[in-house]
Rosetta silent file (secondary structure, phi, psi, omega in degrees, C-alpha in Angstrom):
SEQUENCE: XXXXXXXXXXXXXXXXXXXXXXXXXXXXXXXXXXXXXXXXXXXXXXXXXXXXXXXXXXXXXXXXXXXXXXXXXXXXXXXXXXXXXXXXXXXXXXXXXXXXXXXXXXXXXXXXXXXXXXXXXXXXXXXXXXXXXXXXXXXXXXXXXX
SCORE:     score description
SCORE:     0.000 S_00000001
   1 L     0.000  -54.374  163.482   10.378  -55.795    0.196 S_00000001
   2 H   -38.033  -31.700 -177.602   12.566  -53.273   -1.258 S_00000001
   3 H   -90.860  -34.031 -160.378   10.238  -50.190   -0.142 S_00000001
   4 H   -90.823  -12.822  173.312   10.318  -51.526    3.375 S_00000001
   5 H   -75.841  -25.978  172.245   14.647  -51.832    3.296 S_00000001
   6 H  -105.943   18.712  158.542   14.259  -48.138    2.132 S_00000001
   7 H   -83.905  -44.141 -158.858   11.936  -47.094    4.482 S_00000001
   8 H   -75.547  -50.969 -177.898   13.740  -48.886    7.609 S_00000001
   9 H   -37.085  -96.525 -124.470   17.472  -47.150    5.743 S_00000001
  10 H   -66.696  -33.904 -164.275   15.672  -43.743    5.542 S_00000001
  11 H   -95.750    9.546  163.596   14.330  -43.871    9.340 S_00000001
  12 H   -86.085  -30.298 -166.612   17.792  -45.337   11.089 S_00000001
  13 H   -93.755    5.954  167.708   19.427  -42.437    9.047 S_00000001
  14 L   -75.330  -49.919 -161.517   16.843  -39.847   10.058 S_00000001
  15 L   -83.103  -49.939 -150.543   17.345  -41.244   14.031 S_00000001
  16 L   -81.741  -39.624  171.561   21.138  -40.786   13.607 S_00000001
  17 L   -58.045   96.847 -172.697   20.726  -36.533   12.412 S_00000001
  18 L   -65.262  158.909 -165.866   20.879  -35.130   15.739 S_00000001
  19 L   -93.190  152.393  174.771   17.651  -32.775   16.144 S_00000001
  20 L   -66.794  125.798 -156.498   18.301  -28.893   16.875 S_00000001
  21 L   -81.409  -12.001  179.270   18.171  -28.393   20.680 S_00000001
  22 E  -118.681  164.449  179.368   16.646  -24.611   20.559 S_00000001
  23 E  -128.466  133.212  170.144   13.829  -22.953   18.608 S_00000001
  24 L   -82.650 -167.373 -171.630   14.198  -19.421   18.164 S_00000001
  25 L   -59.118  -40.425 -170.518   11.243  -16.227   18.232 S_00000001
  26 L   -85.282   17.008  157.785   10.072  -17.621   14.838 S_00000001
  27 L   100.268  -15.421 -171.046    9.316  -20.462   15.750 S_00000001
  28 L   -55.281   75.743 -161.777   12.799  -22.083   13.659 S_00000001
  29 L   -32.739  143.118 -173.604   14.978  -24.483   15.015 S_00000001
  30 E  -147.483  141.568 -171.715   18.307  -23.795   15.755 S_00000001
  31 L   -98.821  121.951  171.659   21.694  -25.937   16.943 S_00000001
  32 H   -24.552  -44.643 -159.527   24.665  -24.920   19.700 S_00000001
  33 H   -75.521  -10.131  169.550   26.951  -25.605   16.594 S_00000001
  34 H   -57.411   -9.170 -158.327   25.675  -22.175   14.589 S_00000001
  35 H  -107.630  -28.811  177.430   27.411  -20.290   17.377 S_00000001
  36 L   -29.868  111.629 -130.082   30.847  -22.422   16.637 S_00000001
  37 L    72.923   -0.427  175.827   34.213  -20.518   16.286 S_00000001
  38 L  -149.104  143.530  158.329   33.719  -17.600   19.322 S_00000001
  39 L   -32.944  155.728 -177.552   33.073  -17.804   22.977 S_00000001
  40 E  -161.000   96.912  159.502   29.042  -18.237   23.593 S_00000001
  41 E   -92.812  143.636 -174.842   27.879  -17.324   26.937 S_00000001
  42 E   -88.079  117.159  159.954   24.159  -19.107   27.499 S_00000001
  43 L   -66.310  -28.357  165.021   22.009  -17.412   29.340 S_00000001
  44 L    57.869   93.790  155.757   19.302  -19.171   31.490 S_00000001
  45 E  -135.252 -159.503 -170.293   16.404  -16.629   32.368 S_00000001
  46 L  -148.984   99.487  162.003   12.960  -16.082   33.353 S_00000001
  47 L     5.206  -64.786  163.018   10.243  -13.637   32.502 S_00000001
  48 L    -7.444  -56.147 -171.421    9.741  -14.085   36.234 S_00000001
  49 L   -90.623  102.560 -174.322   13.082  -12.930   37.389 S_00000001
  50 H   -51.111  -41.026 -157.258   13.928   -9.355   38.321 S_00000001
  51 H   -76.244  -30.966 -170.626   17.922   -9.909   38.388 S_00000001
  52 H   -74.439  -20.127  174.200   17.679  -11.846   34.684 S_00000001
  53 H   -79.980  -23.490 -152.832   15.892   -8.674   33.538 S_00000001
  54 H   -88.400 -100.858  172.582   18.106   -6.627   35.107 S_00000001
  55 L    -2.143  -38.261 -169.763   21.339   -8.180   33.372 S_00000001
  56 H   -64.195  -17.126  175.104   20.126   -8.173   29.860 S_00000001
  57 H   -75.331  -22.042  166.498   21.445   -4.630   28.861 S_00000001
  58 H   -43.388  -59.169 -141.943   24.892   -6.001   30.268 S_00000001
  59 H   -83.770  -55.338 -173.633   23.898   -8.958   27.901 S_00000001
  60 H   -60.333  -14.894 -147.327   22.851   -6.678   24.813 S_00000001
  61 H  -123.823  -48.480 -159.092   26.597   -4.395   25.251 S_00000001
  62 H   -78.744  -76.985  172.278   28.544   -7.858   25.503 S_00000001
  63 H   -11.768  -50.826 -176.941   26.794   -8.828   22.390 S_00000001
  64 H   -94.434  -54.117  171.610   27.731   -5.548   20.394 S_00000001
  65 H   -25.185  -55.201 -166.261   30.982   -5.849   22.029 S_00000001
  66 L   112.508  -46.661  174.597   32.147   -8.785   19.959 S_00000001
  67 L   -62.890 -116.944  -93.728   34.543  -11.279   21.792 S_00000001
  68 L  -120.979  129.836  167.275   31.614  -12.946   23.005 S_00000001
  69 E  -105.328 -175.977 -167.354   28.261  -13.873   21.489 S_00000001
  70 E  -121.395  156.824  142.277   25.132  -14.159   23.652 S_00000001
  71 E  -157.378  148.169  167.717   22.043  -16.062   23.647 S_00000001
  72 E   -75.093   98.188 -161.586   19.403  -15.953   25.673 S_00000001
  73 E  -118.837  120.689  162.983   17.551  -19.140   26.897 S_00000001
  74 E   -37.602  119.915  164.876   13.933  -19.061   28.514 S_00000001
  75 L  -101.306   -1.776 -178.771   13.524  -21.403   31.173 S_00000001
  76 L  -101.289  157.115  179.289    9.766  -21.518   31.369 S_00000001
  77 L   -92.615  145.772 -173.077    8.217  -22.825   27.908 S_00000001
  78 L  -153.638  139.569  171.772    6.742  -20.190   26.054 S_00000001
  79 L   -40.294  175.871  153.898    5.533  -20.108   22.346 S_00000001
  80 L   -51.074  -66.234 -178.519    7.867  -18.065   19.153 S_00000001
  81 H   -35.258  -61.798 -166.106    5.216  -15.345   19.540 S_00000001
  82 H   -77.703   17.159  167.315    5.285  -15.077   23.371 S_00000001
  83 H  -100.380  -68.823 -170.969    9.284  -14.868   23.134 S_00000001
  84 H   -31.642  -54.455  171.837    9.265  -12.671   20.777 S_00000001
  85 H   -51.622  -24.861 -160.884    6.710  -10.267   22.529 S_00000001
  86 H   -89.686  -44.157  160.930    8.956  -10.858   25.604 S_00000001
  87 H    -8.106  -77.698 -164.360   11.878   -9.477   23.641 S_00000001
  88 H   -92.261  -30.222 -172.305   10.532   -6.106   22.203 S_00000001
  89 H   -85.540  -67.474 -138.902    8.743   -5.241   25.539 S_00000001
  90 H   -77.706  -14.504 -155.266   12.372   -5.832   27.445 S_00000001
  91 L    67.020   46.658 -171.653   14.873   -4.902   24.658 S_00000001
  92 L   -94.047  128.460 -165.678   16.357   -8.102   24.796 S_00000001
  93 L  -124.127  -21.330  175.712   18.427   -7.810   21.428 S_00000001
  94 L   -62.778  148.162  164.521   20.498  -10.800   22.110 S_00000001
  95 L   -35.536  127.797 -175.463   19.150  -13.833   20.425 S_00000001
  96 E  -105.922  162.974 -162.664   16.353  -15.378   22.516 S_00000001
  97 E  -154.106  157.081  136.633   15.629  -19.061   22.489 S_00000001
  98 E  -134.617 -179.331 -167.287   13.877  -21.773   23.955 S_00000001
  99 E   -93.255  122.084 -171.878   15.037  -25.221   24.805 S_00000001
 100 L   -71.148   99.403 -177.509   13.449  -28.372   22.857 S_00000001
 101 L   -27.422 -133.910 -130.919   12.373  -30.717   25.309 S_00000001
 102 H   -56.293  -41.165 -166.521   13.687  -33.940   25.356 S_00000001
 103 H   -57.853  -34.549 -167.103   16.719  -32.748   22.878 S_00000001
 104 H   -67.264    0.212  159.205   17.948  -30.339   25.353 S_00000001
 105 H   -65.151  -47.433 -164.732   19.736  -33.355   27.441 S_00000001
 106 L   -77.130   -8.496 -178.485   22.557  -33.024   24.870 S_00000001
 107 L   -50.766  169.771  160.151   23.379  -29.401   25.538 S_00000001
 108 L   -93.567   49.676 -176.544   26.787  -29.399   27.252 S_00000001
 109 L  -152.168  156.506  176.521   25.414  -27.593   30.589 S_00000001
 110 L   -88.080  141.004  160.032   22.711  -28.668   32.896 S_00000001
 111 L   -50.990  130.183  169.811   19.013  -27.021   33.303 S_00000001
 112 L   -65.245  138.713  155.344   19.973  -24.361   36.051 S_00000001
 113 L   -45.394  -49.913 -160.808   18.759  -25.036   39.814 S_00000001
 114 L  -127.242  132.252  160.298   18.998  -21.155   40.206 S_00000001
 115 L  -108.644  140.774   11.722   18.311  -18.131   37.769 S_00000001
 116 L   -95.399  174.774  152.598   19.790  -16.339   36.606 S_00000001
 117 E  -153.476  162.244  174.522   22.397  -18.310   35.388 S_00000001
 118 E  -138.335 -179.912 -144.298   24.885  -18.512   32.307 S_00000001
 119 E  -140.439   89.928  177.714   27.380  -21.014   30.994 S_00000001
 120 E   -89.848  123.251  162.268   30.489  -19.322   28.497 S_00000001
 121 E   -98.588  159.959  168.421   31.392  -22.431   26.035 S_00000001
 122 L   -91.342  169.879 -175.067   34.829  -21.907   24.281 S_00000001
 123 L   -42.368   -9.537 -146.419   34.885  -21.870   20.579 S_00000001
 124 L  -124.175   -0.404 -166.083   34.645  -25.817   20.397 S_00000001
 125 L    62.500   23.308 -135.478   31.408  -25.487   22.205 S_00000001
 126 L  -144.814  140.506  179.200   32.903  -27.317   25.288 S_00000001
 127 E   -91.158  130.633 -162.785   31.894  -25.576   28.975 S_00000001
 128 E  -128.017  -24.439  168.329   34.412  -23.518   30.378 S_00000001
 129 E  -163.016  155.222 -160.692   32.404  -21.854   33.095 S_00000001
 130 E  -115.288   95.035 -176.175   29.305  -21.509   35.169 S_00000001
 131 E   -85.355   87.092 -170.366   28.083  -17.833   36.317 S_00000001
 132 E   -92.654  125.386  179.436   25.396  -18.660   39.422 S_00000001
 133 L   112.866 -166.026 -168.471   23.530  -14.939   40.129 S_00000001
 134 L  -101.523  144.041  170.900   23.018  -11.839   38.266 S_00000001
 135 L   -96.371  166.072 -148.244   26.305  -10.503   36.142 S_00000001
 136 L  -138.398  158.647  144.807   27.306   -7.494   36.804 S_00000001
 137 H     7.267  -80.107 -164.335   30.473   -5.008   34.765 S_00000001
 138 H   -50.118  -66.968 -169.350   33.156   -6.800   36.797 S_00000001
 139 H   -43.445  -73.938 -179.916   31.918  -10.221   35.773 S_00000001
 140 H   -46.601  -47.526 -178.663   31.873   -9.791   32.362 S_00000001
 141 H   -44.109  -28.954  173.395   34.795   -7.972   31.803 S_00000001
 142 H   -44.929  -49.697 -156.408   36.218  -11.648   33.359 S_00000001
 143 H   -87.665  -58.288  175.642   34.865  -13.219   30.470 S_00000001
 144 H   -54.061    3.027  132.001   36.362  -10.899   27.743 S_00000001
 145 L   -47.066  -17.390  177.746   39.421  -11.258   28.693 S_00000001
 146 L   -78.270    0.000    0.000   39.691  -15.169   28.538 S_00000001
């Protein structure tokens, strides 16, 4: 009786440890809250998508810049390997990601309608704005400045 109160303990406190909502290139999970204490614009792209390709050296400079980190999230599912691969052929230097199925209801932004698109959380992780289209100079410079 005792093994089955600490089996049903260990699996309500297992169900309560929220699960990481991204996996990075190595396959590794990873949580919105690692990014916690600086702006984090999200990225939303697509292998697919000329303008999301287009944007990433924009993305890579904002990155090295500082105010703001980046990450990069894949909307079609694709393996660690075939992210990775997608990376190093584009130069995508920002962190690349994909989205965990079912977990990926708790980000605080909605799967986009339209790519590309990105999402800047404030330091708290909390959504402060929604970028629908390809960023451009101008755009960004918006966001360092906030």
């Amino acid at each position: 009786m005792k093994a089955i109160h600490a089996m049903a303990l260990t699996a309500l406190l297992s169900a309560c440890t929220p699960q990481p909502e991204l996996t990075d290139t190595q396959g590794e999970p990873v949580s919105l809250q690692r990014f916690a204490g600086k702006p984090l614009l999200v990225n939303y792209f697509a292998q697919w998508c000329a303008p999301c390709l287009r944007e990433m050296p924009l993305l890579n400079a904002l990155q090295r810049e500082g105010k703001v980190q980046v990450v990069a999230l894949s909307f079609d599912s694709m393996s660690a390997p075939a992210l990775a691969e997608l990376a190093r052929r584009h130069d995508i230097q920002v962190p690349i990601m994909q989205v965990n199925g079912e977990t990926g209801a708790r980000l605080p932004f909605p799967r986009p309608a339209q790519l590309p698109t990105s999402y800047l959380l404030d330091a708290d992780g909390k959504l402060v704005q929604t970028l629908v289209g390809e960023l451009n100079h101008a755009r960004l410079a918006t966001l360092t400045r906030q």
